[in-house]
N, C-alpha and C positions, 0 to 999 in steps of 0.2 A: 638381558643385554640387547637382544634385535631389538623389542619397542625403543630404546633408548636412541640406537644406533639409526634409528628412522626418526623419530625425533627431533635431535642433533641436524640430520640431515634436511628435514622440511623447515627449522627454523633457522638454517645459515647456506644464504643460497648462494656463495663466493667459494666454497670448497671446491679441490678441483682434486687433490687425492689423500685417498683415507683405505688405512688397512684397520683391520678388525682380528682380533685374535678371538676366541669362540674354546678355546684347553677345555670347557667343561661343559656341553654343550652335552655331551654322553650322556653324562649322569641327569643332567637338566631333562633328557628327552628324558629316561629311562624311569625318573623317580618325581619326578616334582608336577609332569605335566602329560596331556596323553597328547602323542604322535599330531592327530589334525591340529592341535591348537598349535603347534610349533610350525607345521606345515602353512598354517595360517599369518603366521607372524616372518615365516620369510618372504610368502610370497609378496607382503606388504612391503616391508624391505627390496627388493629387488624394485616391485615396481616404485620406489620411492626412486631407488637409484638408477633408473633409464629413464627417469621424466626431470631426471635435475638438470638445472639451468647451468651448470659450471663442472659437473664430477667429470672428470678425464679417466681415473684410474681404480677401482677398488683390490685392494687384497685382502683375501681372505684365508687365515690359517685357521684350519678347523681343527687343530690337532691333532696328534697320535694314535688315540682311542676313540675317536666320534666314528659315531653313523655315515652316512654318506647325504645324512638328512639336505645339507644345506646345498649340495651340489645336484643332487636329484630333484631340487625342489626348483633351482634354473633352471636344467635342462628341461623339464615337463614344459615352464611356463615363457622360455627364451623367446619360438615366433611370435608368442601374443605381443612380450615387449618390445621387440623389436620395432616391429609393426606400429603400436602403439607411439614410440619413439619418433618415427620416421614421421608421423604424421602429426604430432605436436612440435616437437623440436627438428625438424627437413632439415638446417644449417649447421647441424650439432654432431662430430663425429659420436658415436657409440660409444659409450665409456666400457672401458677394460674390465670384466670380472677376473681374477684369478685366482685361483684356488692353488694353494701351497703348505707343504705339509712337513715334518722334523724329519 
């Protein structure tokens, strides 16, 4: 779902808000993939979604039973994009992350 959801995002650069539902992203960590490569694919994600031309808004449901994988994996890497942000896009408010749960 992340590669996708970066994807989506790098090739339509008019989006301005986009929620993501993640319901299985547990078991995704748990059984399918090890920890860094998931860690790897949000970070990408994230930084996809503070260098875009138009995103205003992201939500993110991580579901019920997830890790905290997706929320610890901004917070580690939030100053770098900020930062990163500020100095490619200066006239672009910050687009919203929010994290929302059942």
């Amino acid at each position: 779902v992340l590669p996708a959801v970066t994807n989506m995002l790098q090739s339509h650069a008019t989006i301005r808000l986009l929620r993501i539902e993640c319901e299985y992203i547990y078991h995704a960590c748990n059984y399918n993939s090890s920890p860094p490569n998931w860690i790897k694919l949000a970070q990408h994600l994230y930084k996809t979604i503070f260098i875009h031309p138009s995103l205003e808004y992201v939500g993110i449901n991580p579901g019920h039973a997830t890790t905290p994988l997706l929320e610890d994996t901004l917070e580690d890497q939030k100053k770098t994009l900020i930062d990163r942000h500020r100095k490619e896009l200066p006239h672009k408010p910050l687009p919203i992350v929010e994290f929302s749960g059942y």
